[in-house]
C-alpha positions, -999 to 999 in steps of 0.1 A, spaced: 684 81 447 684 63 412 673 28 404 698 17 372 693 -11 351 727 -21 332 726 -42 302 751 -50 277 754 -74 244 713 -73 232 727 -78 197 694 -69 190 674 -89 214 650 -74 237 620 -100 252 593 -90 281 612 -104 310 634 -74 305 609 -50 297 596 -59 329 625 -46 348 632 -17 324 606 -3 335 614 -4 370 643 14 363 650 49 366 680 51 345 690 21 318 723 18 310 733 2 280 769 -8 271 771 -17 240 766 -41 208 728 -29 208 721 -44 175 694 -23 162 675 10 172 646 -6 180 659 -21 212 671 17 224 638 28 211 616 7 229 638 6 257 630 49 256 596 44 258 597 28 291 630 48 311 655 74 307 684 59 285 723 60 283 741 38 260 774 37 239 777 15 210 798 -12 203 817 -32 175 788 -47 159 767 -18 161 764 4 126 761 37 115 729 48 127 738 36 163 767 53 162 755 87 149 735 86 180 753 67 205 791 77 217 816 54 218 823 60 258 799 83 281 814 96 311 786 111 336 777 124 370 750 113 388 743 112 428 776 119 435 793 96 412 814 97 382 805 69 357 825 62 327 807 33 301 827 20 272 822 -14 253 854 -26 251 878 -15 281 892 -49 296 894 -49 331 909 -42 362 946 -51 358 937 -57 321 927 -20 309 923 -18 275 950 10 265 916 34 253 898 29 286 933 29 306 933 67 290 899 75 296 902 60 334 931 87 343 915 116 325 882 114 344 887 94 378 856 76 376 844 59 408 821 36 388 841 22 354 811 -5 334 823 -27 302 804 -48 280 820 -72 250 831 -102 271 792 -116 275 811 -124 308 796 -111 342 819 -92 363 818 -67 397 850 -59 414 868 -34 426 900 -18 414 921 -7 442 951 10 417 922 31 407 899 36 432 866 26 410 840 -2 412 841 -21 378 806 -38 365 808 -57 336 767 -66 332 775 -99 309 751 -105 278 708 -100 280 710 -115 245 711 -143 226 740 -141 206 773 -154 218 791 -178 237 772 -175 271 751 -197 285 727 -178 304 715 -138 299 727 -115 326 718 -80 341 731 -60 369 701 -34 388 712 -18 417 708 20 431 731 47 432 724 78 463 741 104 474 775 90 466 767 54 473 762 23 450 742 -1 471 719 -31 468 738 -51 435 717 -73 424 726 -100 390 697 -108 371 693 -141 354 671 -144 323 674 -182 315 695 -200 289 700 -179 256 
């Protein structure tokens, strides 16, 4: 069983209300537009980190982040890219990625717009965790925390941060 904490969009941000449930987390997830390496790098201190970068993040994110992760863990394939669309609205990149690897688990950031559903042509749960930061069109800062076991993703949970 793994706790998971999915962000997306920090643009840099990182405050102590999400500290606090970073390090509740076994896994963080982090998809994209990071903004600077000190967000992963605190974000390190406290859990085991997986992140891809995004379209506002530079060189030295991307030397060390990939543009999509694809992953097993408890039974499930994950694949995270920043920009992939969604379901029925694939980006032509994630559409790829989606039949090469058959993930049951497909997360997105970019929009800064919160978004769980399932994909029935695929066969995949598709989390899009909205924004944690302040940057951006939003209105209120979002992350998803739920727990993956033995095959299962159970106990979603959206967290609200406040206004940005």
């Amino acid at each position: 069983m793994k706790k998971i904490l999915l962000l997306s969009d920090t643009h840099g941000y990182l405050d102590e209300k999400m500290l606090n449930y970073i390090k509740k987390a076994d896994e963080v997830w982090h998809a994209g537009d990071i903004g600077t390496t000190a967000v992963t790098d605190e974000i390190k201190k406290h859990s085991f980190l997986r992140a891809v970068y995004g379209n506002i993040d530079g060189g030295v994110l991307r030397k060390e982040f990939k543009e999509q992760l694809f992953f097993e863990i408890e039974g499930v394939k994950v694949l995270i890219m920043h920009i992939g669309g969604y379901p029925k609205r694939y980006s032509q990149k994630a559409l790829k990625a989606i039949k090469k690897h058959s993930p049951g688990l497909f997360i997105t950031g970019h929009s800064h717009i919160l978004k769980v559903m399932y994909d029935q042509q695929y066969h995949l749960l598709y989390m899009n965790p909205g924004a944690a930061g302040k940057h951006g069109f939003h209105q209120v800062r979002t992350m998803l925390r739920f727990v993956i076991d033995n095959g299962d993703i159970k106990n979603l949970e959206v967290i609200e941060l406040g206004k940005r």
